[in-house]
N, C-alpha and C positions, 0 to 999 in steps of 0.2 A: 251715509252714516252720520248722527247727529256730531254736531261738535262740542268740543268740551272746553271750559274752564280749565285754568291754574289752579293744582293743588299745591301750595306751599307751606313750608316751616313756619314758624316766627318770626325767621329775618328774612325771609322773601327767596329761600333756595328751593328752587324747583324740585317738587317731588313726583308730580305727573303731569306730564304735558299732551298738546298733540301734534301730532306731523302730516304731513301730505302724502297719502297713499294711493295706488287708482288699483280698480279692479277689472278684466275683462270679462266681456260677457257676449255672446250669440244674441241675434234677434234673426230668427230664418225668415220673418217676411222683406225681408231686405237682402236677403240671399242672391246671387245672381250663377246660379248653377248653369249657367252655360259657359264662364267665363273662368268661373272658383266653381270644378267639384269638391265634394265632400273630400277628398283624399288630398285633393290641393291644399286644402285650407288647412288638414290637419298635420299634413307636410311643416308647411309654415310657421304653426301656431303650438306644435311642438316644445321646438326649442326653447320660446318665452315661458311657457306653464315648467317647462323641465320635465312631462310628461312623455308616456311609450306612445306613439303615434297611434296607436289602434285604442286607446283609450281618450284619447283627444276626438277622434273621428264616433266614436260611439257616446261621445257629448254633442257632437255636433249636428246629430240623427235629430234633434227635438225639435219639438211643434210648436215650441213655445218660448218666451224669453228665458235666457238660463246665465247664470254667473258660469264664467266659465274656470275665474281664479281670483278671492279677495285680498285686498290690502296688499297689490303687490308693491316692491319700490318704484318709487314715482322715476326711477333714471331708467324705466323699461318701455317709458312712453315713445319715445324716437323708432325704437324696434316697431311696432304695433302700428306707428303711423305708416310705415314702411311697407308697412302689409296692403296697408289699399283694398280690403279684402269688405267690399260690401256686404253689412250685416254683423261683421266682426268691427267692434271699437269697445270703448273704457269710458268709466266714471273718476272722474276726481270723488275720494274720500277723504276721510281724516281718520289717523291710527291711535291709539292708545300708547303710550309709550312713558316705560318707568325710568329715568337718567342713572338713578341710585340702584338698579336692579334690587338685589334682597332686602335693602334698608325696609320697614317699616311695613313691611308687605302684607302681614296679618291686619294693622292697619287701615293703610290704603285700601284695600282690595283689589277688584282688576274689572276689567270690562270685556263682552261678548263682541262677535265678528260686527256688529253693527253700535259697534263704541256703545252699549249700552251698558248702566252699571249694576254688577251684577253681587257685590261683595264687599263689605267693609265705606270706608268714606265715598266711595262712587257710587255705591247703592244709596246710601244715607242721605247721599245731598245729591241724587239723579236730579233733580226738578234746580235747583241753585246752579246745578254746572250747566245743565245745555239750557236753561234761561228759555229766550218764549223760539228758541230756533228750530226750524225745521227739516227733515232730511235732505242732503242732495236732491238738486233734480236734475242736472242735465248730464244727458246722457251722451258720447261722443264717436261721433262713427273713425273707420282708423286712417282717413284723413285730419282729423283734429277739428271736423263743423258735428254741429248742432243736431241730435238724429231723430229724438223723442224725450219726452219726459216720465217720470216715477211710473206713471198709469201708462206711457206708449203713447202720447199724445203729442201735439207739435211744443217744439222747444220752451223752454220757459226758466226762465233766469229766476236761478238763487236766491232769494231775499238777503240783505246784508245779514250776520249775525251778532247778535252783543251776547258774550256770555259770562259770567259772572267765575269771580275769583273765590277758592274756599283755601284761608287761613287758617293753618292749627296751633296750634298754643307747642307744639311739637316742636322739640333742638335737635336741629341734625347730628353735632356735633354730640350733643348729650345722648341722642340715640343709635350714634354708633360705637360711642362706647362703653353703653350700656349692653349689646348685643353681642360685641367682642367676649368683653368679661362673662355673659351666660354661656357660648359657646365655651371658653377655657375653662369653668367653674364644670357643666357638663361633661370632658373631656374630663377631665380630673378625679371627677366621683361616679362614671361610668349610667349617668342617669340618661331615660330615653328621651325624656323634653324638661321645660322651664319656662321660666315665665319671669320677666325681670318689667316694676314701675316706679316710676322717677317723677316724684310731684314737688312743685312748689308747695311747702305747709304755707306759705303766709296767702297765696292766692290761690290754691288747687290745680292751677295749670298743670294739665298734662305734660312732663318734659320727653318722656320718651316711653314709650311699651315696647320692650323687646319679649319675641317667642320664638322658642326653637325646637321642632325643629321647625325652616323657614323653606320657601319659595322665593323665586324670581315673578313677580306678575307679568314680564312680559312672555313668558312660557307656562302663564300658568297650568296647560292642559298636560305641559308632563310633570307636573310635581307629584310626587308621592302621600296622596290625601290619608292613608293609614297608616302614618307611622306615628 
C-alpha cells in the first residue's frame, strides 16, 4: 500500500497520519503439503484471521497468490512468524489512520484498503501525499526472510520514500467548536443536518467546515451514507 503524507492544521496538529500494518497472504507455490496439509495450516492460521476454520481452509484451496487478511496490527507479526508454515507469511503496509476520529471528516475524506485516496483532501491532493513513492514490495515468508516481490519475483527492496506534507489553513480548535455548537444548535431545533463555515474576512482562510450529520473515517464503511 502506498504511503502517505501528514495531513495537518494550521499549527501542525495532526489530522491524518500513517501507521504500520502487515497483511497475510497464501502463496500455494511455496506450499509444502506433505509437512502443512490444507487443514494444518488452517488449524493454525485460524486463530490470527479470527476466522471459522473451514473458511480459512477454503481460502487456502487457491491456485494463486491471495491476501488472506489486510492491514492487520503489526503486534500479530511474532504469532505468524511462529507458524513456520511454508507459503504462508505477511507484507509490511502502511494504514490510514484518523487521531481526531469525526473532527473534519467530511473534510479530510478517507482512504481505500490500499491507502488510496478516495474522498475529500486525500483524493484532492492523492499525487502531493504519496509524492513519486511506490507500493510495498517485499513480501515475507513466516519466518521473517525475504520470499518474492509485487509480480512474485525474487526479493527486492523498497525504495526509500519522501512524501510530502499537506497543510490546511484549518483550526482544530476552531473546528471543534464549531461542530460542537451545530450538533447542540441541531439537537435544539430537531433539524436532520447543518452545515457550519468559519473564515478569516481579512485573508479567506478556511478556519473550520463543520457537517453533520458526520462520520469517523476510520470506519468509514459503516457510516450511514443516507441520512
Amino acid at each position: 500500500a502506498k504511503k502517505r503524507g501528514l495531513i495537518t492544521d494550521r499549527n501542525g496538529n495532526n489530522l491524518a497520519i500513517d501507521t504500520q500494518s502487515i497483511s497475510l497472504y497464501a502463496y500455494p507455490k511455496e506450499y509444502n503439503l506433505k509437512k502443512f496439509t490444507i487443514q494444518d495450516m488452517a488449524e493454525k492460521i485460524s486463530p490470527i484471521l479470527g476466522e471459522d476454520i473451514s473458511k480459512v481452509k477454503e481460502k487456502l484451496h487457491t491456485k494463486k497468490f491471495l491476501w488472506l487478511k489486510r492491514q492487520m496490527p503489526v503486534e500479530l507479526r511474532d504469532k505468524i512468524k511462529q507458524l513456520r508454515i511454508p507459503g504462508i507469511g505477511y507484507a509490511p503496509e502502511s494504514k490510514r489512520v484518523y487521531p481526531k476520529k469525526e473532527l473534519a471528516a467530511s473534510l479530510l475524506g478517507f482512504t481505500g484498503i490500499d491507502n488510496q485516496g478516495l474522498t475529500g483532501i486525500e483524493h484532492s491532493f492523492e499525487d502531493v501525499l504519496t509524492g513519486n513513492n511506490a507500493p510495498d514490495k517485499i513480501f515475507l515468508d513466516a519466518r521473517g526472510d525475504e520470499v518474492l516481490g509485487i509480480e512474485g519475483d525474487k526479493p527486492n527492496k523498497t525504495e526509500k520514500v519522501k512524501t510530502n506534507k499537506v497543510v490546511l489553513t484549518l483550526d482544530e480548535n476552531v473546528q471543534y467548536i464549531a461542530e460542537r455548537e451545530l450538533k447542540e444548535g441541531l439537537e435544539k431545533y430537531k433539524a436532520k443536518r447543518g452545515l457550519v463555515i468559519v473564515m478569516d474576512l481579512d485573508n479567506g482562510d478556511l478556519l473550520a467546515l463543520a457537517t453533520n450529520p458526520t462520520y469517523d473515517p476510520n470506519y468509514y464503511s459503516k457510516a450511514k451514507w443516507d441520512v
